[in-house]
OpenMM code with the backbone's topology and positions (N, CA, C; nanometers):
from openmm import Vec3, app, unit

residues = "UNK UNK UNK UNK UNK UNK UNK UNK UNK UNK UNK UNK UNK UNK UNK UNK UNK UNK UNK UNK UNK UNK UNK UNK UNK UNK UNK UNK UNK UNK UNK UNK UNK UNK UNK UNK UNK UNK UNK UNK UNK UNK UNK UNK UNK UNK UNK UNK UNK UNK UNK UNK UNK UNK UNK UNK UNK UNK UNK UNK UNK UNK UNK UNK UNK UNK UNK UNK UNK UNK UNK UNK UNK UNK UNK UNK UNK UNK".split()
positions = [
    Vec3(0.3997, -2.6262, -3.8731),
    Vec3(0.4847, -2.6658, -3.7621),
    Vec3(0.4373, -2.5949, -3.6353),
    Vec3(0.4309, -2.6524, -3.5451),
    Vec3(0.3963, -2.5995, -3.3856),
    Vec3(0.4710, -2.5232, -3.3694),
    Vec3(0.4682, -2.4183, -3.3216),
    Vec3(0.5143, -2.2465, -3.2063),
    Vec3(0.5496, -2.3144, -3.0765),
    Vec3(0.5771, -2.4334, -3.0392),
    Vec3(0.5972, -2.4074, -2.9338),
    Vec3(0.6994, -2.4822, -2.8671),
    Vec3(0.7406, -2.5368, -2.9240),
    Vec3(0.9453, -2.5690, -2.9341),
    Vec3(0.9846, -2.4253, -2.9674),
    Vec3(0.9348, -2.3710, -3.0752),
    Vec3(1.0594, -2.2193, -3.0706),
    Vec3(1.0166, -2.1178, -2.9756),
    Vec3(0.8759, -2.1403, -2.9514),
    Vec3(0.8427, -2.0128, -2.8082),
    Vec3(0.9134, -2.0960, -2.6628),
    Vec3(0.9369, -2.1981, -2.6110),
    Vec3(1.0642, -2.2432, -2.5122),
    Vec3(1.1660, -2.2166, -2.5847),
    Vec3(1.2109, -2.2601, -2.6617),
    Vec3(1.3428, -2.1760, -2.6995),
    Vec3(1.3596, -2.0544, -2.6643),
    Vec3(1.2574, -1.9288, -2.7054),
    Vec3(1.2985, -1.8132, -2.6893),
    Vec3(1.2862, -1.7742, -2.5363),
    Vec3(1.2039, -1.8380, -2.4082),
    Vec3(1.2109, -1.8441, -2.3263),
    Vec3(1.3362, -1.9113, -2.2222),
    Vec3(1.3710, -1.9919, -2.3222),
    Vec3(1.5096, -2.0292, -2.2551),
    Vec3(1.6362, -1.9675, -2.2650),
    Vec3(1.6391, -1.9126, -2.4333),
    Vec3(1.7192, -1.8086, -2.4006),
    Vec3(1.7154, -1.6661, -2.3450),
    Vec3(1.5809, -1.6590, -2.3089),
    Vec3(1.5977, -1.4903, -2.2058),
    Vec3(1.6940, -1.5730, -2.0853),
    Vec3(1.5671, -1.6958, -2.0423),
    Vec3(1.6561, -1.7509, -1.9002),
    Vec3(1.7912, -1.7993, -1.8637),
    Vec3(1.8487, -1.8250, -1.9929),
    Vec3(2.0100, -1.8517, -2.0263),
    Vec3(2.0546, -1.7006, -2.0018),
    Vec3(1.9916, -1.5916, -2.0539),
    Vec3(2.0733, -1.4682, -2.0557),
    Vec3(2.0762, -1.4194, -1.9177),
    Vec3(1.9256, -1.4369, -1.8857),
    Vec3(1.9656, -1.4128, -1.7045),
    Vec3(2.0499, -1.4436, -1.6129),
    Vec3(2.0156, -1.5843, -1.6378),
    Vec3(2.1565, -1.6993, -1.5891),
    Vec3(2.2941, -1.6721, -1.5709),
    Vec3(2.3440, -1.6296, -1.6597),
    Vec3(2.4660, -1.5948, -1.7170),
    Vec3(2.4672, -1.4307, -1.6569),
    Vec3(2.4570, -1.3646, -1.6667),
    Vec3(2.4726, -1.2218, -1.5717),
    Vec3(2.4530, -1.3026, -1.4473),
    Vec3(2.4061, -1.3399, -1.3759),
    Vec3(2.4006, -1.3602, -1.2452),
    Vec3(2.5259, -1.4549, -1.2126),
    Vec3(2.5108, -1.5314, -1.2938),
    Vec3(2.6529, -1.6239, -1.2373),
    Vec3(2.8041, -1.5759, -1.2584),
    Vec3(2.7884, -1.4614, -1.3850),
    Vec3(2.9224, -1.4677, -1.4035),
    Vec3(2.9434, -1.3492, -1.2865),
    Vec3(2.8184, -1.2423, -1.2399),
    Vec3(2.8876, -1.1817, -1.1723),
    Vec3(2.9259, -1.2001, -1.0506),
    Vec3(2.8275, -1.3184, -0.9837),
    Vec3(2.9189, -1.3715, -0.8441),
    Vec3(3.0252, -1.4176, -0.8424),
    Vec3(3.0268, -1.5040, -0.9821),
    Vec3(3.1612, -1.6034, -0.9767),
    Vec3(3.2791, -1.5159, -1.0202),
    Vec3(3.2437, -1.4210, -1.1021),
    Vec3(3.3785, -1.3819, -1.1634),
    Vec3(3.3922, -1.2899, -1.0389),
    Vec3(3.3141, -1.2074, -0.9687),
    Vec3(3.3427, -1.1136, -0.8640),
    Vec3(3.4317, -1.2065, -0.7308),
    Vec3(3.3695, -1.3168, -0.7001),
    Vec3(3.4211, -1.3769, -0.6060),
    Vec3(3.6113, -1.3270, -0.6631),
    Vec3(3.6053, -1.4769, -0.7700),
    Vec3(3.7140, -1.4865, -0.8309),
    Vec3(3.8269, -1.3762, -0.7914),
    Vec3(3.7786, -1.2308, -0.8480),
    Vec3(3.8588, -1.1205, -0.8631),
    Vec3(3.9009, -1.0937, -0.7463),
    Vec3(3.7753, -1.0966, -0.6104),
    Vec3(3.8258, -1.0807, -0.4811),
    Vec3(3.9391, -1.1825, -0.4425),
    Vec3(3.9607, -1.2978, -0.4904),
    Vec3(4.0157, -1.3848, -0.4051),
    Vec3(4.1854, -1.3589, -0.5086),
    Vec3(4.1843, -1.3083, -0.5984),
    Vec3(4.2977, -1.2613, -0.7025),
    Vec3(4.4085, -1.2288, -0.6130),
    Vec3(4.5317, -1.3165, -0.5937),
    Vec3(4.6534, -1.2470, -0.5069),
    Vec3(4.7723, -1.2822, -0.5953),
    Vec3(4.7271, -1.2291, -0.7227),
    Vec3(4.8809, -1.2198, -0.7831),
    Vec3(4.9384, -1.1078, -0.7519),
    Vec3(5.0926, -1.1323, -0.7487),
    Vec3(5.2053, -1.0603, -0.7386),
    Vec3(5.2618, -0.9656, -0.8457),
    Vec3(5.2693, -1.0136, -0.9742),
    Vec3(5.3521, -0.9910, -1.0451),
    Vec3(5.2921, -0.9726, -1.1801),
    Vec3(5.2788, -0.8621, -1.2664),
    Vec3(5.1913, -0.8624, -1.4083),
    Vec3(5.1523, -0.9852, -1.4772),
    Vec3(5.2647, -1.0798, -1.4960),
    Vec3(5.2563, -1.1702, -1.5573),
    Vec3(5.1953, -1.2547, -1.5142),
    Vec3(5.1557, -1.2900, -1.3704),
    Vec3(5.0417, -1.3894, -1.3373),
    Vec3(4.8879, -1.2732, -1.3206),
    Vec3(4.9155, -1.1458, -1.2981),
    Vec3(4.7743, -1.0810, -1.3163),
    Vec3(4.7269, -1.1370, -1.4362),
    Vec3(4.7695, -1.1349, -1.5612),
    Vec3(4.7602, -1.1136, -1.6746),
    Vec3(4.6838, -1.2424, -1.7100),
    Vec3(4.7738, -1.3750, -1.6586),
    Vec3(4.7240, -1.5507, -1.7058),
    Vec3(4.5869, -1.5160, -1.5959),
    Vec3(4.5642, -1.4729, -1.4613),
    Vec3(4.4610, -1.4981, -1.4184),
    Vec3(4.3575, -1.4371, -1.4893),
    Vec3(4.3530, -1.3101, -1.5273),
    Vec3(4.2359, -1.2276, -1.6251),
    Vec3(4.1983, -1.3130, -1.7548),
    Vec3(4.3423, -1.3704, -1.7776),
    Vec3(4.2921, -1.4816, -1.9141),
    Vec3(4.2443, -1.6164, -1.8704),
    Vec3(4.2527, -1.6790, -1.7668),
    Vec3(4.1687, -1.7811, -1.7217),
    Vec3(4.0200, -1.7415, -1.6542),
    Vec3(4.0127, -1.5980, -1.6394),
    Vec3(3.8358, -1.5801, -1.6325),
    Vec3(3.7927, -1.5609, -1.7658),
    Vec3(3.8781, -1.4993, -1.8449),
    Vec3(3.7949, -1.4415, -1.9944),
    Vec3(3.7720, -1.5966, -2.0478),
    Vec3(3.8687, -1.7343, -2.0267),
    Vec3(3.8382, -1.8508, -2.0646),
    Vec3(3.6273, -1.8873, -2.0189),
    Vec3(3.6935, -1.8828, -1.8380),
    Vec3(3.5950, -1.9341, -1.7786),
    Vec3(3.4301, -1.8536, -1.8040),
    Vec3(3.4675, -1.7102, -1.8457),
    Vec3(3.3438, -1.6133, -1.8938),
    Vec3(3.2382, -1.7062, -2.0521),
    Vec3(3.3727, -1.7751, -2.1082),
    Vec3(3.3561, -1.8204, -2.3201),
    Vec3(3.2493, -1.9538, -2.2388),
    Vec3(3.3107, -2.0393, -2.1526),
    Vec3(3.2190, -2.1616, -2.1018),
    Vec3(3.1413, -2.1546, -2.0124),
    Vec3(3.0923, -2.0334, -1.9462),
    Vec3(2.9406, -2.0252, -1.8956),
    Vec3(2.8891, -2.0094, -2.0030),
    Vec3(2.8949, -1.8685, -2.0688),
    Vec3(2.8289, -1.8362, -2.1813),
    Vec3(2.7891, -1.9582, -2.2672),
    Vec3(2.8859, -2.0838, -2.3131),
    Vec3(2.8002, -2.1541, -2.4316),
    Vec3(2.7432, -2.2564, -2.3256),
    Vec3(2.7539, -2.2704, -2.2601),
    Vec3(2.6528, -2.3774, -2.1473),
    Vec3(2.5537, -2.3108, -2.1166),
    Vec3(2.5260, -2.2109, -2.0759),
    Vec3(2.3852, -2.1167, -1.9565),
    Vec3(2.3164, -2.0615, -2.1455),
    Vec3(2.3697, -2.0001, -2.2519),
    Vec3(2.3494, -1.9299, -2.3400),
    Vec3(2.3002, -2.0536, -2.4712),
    Vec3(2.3821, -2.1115, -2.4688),
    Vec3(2.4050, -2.2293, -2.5822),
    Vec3(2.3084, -2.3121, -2.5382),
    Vec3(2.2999, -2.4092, -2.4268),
    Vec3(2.2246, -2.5242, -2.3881),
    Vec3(2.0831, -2.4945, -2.3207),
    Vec3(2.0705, -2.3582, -2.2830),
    Vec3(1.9061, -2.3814, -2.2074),
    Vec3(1.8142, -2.3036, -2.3257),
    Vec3(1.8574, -2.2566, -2.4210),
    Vec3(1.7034, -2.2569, -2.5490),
    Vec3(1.7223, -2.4136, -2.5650),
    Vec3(1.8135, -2.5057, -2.6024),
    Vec3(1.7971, -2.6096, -2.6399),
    Vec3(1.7018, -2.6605, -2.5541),
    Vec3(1.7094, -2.6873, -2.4327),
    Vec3(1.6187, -2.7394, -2.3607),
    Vec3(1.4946, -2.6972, -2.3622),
    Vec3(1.4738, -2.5440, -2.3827),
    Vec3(1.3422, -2.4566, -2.3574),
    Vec3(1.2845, -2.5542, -2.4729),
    Vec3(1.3416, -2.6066, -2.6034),
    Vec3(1.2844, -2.6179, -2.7759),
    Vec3(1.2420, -2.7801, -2.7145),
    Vec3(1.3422, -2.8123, -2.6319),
    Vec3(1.2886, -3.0059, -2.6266),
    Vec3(1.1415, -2.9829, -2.5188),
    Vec3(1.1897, -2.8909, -2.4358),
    Vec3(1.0746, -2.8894, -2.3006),
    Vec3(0.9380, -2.8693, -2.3941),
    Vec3(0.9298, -2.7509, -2.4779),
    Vec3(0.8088, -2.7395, -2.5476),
    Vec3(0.7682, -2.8341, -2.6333),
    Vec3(0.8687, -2.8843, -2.6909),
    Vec3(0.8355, -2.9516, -2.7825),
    Vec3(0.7103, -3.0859, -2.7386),
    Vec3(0.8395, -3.1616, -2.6132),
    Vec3(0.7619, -3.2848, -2.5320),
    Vec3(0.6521, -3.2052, -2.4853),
    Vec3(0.6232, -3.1731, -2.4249),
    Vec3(0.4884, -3.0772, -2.3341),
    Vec3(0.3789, -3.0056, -2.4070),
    Vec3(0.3947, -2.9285, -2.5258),
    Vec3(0.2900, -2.8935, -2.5679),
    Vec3(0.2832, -2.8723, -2.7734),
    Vec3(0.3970, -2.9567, -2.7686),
    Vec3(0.3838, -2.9833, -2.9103),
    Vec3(0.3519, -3.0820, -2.9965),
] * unit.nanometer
topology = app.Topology()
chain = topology.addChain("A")
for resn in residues:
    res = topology.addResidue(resn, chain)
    for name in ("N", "CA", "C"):
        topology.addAtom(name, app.Element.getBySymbol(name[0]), res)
């Protein structure tokens, strides 16, 4: 079997891992800056709608770009 669907893969997931630190920390930093709850109980739902929004970068940026790295190699030099 060709090396080179799983060598894009493993290149896609460094670049998924990069991805993902960079985005979550603008976005979630923005986010936190723009945070004007009042009251524990909406601090609390907003921290749990980033820890949501943290689970769906991660399987999109983490999950989907080795996939692509494995099709990119695959079509291109396999």
């Amino acid at each position: 079997m060709n090396m080179a669907g799983w060598l894009g893969a493993l290149i896609g997931f460094g670049l998924g891992l990069l991805e993902y630190r960079l985005m979550t920390a603008v976005v979630i930093g923005a986010l936190r800056r723009a945070d004007h709850s009042t009251t524990e109980a909406e601090k609390n739902d907003y921290e749990r709608r980033i820890r949501i929004l943290r689970w769906a970068l991660m399987a999109i940026t983490i999950g989907f770009t080795p996939i692509l790295g494995f099709v990119i190699g695959r079509t291109l030099f396999g």
